[in-house]
N, C-alpha and C positions, 0 to 999 in steps of 0.2 A: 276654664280656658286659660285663666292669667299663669294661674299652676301647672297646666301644663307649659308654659310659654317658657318660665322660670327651668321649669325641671331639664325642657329642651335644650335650654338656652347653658345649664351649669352640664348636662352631659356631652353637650359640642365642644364647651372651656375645656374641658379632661380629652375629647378629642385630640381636640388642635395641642396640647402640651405634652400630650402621647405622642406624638407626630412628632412635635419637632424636639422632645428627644429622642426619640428611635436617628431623627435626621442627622442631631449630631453626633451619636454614637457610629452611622454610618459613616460621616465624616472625617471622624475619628480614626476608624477603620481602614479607611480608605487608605487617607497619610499613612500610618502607619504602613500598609500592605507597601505603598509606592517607595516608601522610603527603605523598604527591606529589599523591595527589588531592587534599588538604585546600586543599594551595595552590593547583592549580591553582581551586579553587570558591571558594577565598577572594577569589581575585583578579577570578574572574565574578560574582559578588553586590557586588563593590565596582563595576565596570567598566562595567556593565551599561549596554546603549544602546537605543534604541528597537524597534529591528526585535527584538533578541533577550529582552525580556521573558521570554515563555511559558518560554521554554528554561530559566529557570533556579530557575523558582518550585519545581521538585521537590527543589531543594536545600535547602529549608524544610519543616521539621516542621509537623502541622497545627495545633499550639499555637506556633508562632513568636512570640516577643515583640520589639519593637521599638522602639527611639526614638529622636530625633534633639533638640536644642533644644527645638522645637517639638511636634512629635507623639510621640506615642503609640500602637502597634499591636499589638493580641492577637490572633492565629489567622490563620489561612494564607487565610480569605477576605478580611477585611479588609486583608491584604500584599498580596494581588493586585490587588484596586481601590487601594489606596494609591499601588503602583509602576505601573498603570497611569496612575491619574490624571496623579502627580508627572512620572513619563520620558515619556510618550507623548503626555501630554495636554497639559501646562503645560508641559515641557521637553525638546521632541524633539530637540532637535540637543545636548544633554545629553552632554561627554564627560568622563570621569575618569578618569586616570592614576594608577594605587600607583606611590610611590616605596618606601622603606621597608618590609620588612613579617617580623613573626617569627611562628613556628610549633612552641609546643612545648606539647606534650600535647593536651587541645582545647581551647585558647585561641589564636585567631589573630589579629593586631595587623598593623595598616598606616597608616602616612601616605599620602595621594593631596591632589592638585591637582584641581577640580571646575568647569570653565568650561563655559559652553551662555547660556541665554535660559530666564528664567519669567517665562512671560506676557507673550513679546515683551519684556523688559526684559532687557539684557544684563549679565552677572557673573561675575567667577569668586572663587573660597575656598578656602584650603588648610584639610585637614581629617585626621582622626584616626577609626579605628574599632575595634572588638573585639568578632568573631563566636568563640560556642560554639558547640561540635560535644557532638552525642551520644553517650560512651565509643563506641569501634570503631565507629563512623560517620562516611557523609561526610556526614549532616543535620547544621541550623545548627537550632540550637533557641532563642538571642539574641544579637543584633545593636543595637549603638549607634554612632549615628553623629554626633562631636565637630568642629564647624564653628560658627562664629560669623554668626549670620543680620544682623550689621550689615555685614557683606561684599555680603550683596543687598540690605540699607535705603540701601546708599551710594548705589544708582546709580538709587531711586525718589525722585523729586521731591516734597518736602512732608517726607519721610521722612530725606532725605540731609540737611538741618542738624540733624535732632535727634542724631545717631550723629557728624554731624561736629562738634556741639558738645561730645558725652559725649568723643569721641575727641581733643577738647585739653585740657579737663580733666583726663583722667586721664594724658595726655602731660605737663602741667605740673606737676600731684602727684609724678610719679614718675621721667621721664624725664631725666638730666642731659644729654644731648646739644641735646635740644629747647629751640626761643626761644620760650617762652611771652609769648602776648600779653596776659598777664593779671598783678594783679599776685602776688608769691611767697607762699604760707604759710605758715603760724609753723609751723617745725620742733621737736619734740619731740628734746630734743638724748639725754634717757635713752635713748630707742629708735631711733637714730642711730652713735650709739657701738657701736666693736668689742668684741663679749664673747669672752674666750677660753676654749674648751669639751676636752674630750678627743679625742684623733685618732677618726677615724673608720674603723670597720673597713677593710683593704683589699680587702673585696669588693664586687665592682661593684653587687651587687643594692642592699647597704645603702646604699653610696652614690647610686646611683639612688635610693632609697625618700625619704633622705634630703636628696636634692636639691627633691623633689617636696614634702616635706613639712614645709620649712621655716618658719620663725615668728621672732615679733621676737624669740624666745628664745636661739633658737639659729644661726640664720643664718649666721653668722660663720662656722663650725663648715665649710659647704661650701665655700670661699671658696679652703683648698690642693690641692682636689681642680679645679681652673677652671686647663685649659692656657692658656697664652698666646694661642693664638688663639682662645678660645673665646667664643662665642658663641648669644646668649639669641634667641628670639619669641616672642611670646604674639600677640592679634589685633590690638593695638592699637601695641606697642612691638619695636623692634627693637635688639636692643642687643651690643655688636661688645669684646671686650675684657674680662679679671678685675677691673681697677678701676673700670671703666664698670657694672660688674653691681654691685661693691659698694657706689655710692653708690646707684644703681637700688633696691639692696635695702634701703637707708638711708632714702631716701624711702620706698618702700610701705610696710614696717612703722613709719613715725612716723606714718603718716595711718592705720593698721589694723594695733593693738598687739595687738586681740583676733583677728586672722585665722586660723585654724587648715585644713593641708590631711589630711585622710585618705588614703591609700593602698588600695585594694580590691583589685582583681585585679592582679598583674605577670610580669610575662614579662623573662630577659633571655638574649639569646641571638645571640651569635660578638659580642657586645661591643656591644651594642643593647639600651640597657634599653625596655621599654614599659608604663605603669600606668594606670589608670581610678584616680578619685578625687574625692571633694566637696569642697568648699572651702568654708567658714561663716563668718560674720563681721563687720565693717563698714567701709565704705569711705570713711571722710575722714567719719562719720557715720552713712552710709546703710547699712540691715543687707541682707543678702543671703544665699543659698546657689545654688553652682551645682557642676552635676556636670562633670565635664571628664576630657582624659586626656594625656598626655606621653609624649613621647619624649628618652630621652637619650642621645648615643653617645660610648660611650669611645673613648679614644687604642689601636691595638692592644692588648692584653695588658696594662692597664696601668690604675688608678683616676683618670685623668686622662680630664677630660673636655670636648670641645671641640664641641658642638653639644648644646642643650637647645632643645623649642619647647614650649609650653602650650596646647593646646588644649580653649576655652570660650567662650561666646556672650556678648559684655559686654551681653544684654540681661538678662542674669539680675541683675546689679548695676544698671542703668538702671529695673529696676522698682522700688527702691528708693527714685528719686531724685522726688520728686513731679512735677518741671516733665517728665519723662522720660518718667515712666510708659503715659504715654497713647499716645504715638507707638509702643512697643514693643508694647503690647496692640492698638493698631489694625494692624501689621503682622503680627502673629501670627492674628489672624484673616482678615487677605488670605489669609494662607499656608496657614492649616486648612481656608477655604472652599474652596478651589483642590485639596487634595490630600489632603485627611482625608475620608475614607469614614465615619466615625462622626462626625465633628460639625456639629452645627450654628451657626449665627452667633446671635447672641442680638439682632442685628439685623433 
């Protein structure tokens, strides 16, 4: 009897250890399956073309929140006339390519490329976004989408010198590469000057964070973490080179000593940082906030880093600027009439 009790007792042990690996291997399986679908939904709610609309509104929770520059979208009725309007209505031939894109936990990050026609007027924008997922879901519960609407003010008539005048402005402020036609500004030489700060941890998040979240305080600071070929964008500037960024960064914080960035949400992953974040402050004067979000990619393995882009909409600063003001608010009203479901024109 004892023998069988023994023999019972070590074939139930092989039981229960059969079990509960099979359980983690299903576990296993599981993540993995969810996490292949995450991309694959990520990359169809960014992608999304005319014909295939309906298909993908199930990937939206019925409290979906939404926003872009310009709008603003609550609930899964509203999403649907929104992306009808926007893809179908205003811009059917609408095509967007992700380049970029991370996925860890439920937070999914992509850069894409966004060319089509709204409203018969043709454009294209490179752009930034970050969709949440619902724990152990493939629903998207919110979504922002980080593109600069003076990328389509360029190419409307009446609209294209206000954005082309803001866009030499703030190339002459800030740009060293560019021949400004105007004449130079008194440089603030305090906030110009290299401060030198403590190294910077060697982990890529902090360096990301802290690439993103730089100020005339400390600046300097990310300046040994910039490879040699490294290279800046934001909407406006495009900047090639570690000395080229450092005088770059010499200019913006002498004209916006009070500029401060936050950091929100971040992702970094196989050497791809990505973060959402506000930016507050004033610009050669003019006060502003705007939200925006970045991508930064390191050198392999390594807190070197050779590609940063900034994405934010410079009408968020042009509404600061009085002679500016009005052209940004009249196209933002083109753009809410056209594709916002909830507003109206106050015209």
């Amino acid at each position: 009897m004892k023998k069988f009790i023994h023999a019972f007792a070590v074939l139930a042990g092989i039981i229960i250890l059969i079990t509960q690996s099979c359980s983690k291997d299903d576990s296993k399986d599981h993540w993995a399956r969810l996490h292949q679908e995450r991309l694959e939904i990520g990359r169809a709610l960014l992608e999304v073309q005319a014909p295939n609309v309906a298909e993908i509104l199930p990937y939206y929770t019925d409290d979906i929140e939404y926003h872009d520059p310009i709008v603003d979208i609550n609930g899964i009725q509203d999403m649907t006339a929104f992306l009808n309007q926007l893809i179908i209505g205003a811009s059917p031939n609408l095509v967007t390519t992700v380049e970029d894109e991370t996925l860890i936990d439920d937070i999914y990050s992509a850069t894409w490329i966004m060319a089509g026609d709204f409203l018969g007027v043709p454009y294209q924008a490179k752009g930034i976004s970050i969709l949440k997922f619902l724990p152990n879901s493939s629903q998207v519960y919110y979504q922002r989408d980080y593109y600069s609407e003076g990328d389509i003010m360029a190419t409307i008539p009446g609209l294209d010198q206000a954005i082309g005048g803001f866009r030499t402005y703030y190339r002459c402020s800030v740009d060293p590469t560019f021949e400004c036609p105007f004449p130079p500004a008194p440089q603030n030489s305090e906030n110009s000057q290299l401060r030198s700060q403590s190294k910077l941890s060697s982990d890529q998040l902090v360096v990301g964070r802290q690439l993103v979240e730089i100020n005339a305080e400390n600046w300097t600071s990310v300046l040994p973490f910039l490879a040699s070929n490294y290279e800046y964008h934001d909407p406006i500037v495009d900047i090639f080179g570690p000395e080229t960024m450092a005088e770059f960064l010499g200019r913006l914080f002498a004209g916006s000593s009070d500029l401060y960035t936050t950091v929100e949400d971040e992702t970094i992953v196989d050497d791809i940082y990505m973060a959402t974040w506000t930016m507050s402050g004033e610009f050669n004067g003019a006060p502003f906030s705007a939200p925006g979000m970045s991508i930064v990619k390191f050198v392999e393995g390594t807190t070197q880093t050779y590609y940063s882009r900034d994405y934010y909409t410079e009408g968020d600063v042009m509404l600061g600027v009085p002679e500016l003001a009005g052209a940004v608010q009249g196209f933002r009203d083109y753009y809410r009439s056209a594709v916002d479901p909830t507003y109206v024109s106050p015209e």
